[in-house]
C-alpha positions as CSV (number, residue, x, y, z in Angstrom):
1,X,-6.3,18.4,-8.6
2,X,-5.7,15.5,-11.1
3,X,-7.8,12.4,-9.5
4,X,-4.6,9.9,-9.2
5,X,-3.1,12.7,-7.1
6,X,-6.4,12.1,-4.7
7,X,-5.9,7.8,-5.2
8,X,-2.1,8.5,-3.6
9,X,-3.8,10.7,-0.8
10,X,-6.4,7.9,-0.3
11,X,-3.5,5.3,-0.3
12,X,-1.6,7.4,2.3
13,X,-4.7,7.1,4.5
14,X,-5.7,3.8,4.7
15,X,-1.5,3.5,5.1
16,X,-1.2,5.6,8.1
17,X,-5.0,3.8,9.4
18,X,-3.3,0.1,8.7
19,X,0.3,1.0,10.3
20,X,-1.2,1.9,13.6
21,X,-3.7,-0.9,13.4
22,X,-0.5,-3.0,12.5
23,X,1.4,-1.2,15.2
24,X,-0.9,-1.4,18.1
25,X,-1.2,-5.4,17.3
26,X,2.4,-5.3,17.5
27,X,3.0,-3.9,21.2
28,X,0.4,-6.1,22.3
29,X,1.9,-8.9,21.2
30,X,5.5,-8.1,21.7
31,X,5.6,-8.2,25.8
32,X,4.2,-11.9,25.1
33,X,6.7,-13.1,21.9
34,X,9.5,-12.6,20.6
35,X,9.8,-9.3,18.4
36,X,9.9,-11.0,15.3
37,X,6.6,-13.1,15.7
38,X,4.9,-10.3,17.1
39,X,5.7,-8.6,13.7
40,X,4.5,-11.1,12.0
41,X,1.2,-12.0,13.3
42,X,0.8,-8.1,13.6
43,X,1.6,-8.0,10.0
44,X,-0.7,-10.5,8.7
45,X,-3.8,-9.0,10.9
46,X,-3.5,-6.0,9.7
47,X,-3.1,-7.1,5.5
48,X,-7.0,-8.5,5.8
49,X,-8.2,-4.6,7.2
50,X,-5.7,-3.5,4.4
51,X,-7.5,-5.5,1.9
52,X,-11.1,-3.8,2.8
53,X,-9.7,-0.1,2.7
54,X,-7.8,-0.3,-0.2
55,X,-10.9,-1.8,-2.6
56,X,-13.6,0.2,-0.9
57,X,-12.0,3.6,-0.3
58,X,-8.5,4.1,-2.2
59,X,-9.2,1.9,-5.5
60,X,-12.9,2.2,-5.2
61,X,-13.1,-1.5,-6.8
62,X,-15.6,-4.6,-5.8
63,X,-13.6,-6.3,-3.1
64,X,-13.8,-10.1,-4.3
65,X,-12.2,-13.9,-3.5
66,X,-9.9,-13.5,-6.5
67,X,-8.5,-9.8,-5.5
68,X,-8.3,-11.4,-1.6
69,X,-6.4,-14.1,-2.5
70,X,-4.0,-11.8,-4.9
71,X,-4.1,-9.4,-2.3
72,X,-1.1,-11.3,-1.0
73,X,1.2,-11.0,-3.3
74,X,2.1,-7.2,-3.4
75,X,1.9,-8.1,1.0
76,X,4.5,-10.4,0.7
77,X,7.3,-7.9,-1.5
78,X,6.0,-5.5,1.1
79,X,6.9,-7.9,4.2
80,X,10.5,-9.1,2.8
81,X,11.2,-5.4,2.5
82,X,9.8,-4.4,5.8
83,X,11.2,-7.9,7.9
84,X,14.4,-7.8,6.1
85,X,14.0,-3.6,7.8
86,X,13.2,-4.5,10.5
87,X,15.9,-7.2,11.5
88,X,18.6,-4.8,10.3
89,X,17.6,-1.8,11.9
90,X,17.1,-4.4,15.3
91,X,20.8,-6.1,14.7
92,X,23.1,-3.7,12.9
93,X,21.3,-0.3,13.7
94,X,21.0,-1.3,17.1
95,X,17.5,0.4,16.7
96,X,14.5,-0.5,19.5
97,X,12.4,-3.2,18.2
98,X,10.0,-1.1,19.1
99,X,10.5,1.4,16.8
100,X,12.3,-0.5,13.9
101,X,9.1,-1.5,12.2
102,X,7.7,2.2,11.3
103,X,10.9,3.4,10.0
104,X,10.6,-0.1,8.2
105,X,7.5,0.5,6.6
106,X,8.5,3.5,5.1
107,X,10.7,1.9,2.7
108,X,8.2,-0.3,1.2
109,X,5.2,2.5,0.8
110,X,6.2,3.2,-3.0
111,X,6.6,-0.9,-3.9
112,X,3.1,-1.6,-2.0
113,X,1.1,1.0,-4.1
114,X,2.1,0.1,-7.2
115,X,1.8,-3.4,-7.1
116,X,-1.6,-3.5,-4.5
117,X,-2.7,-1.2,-7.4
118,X,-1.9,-3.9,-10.2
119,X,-4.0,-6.5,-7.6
120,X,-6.8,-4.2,-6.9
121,X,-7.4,-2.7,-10.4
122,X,-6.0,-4.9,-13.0
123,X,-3.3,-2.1,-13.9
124,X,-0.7,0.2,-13.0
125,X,-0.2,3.1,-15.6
126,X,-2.5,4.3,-18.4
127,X,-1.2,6.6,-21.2
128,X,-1.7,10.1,-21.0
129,X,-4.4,11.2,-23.5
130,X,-3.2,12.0,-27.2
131,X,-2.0,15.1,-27.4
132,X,-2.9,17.8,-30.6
133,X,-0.4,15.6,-32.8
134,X,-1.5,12.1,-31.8
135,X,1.1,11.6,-29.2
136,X,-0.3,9.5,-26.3
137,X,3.1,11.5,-24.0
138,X,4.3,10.5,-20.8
139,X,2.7,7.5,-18.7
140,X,1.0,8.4,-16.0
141,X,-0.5,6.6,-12.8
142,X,-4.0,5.2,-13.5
143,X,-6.9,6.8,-11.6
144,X,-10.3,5.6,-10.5
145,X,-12.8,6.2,-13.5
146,X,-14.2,9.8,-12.7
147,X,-16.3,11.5,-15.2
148,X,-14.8,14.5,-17.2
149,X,-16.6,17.3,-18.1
150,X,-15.5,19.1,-21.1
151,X,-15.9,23.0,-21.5
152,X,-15.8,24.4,-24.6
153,X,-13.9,28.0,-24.5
């Protein structure tokens, strides 16, 4: 399997292991305030344990002050997304607050692993490698450097 294929699975992982973190903050805090702060403060918990996973085990990369300070940034698309969710689905959808913050999350799993992977790694897409007539082809997502051994035929 191609290695970037394995970086989405890794990203998956540490997506499902940071939602129930995030979740089980959540209904601890919601019997005490009100739904939306609970999200919040859930939210933000959880984004420093994000931070952690994501360098160490889905990007592989150094974990550093620079990348935890950045680290925000692709958090914050991903919260407007998710809060913006989360309201509707609470308001309009007349969903449980409970509940509104997984389906949520699942709108903003695309946007957060494309731009945590700008943070993280400094890029988002490399070119494919030149084909027999010099053509570089389609993008494709970057992966973590893994070494390639080349068998002659």
């Amino acid at each position: 399997m191609k290695p970037q294929f394995w970086q989405i699975v890794r990203f998956g992982l540490v997506g499902v292991a940071n939602t129930a973190t995030f979740y089980l903050i959540y209904l601890a805090l919601h019997p005490f305030l009100p739904y939306f702060a609970a999200f919040t403060i859930a939210f933000l918990l959880s984004m420093v344990g994000s931070f952690f996973l994501h360098t160490h085990f889905t990007y592989r990369t150094r974990p550093t002050w620079k990348k935890f300070l950045l680290f925000p940034l692709p958090n914050i698309t991903n919260y407007l997304v998710q809060s913006t969710g989360v309201v509707a689905l609470v308001r309009w959808v007349h969903l449980d607050s409970k509940i509104a913050p997984l389906v949520a999350a699942l709108v903003a799993i695309p946007v957060t692993f494309v731009l945590s992977k700008i943070v993280l790694t400094g890029r988002a897409r490399t070119p494919a490698p030149a084909g027999p007539h010099g053509s570089a082809g389609v993008d494709q997502l970057d992966a973590v450097a893994v070494p390639v051994e080349v068998v002659d035929k």
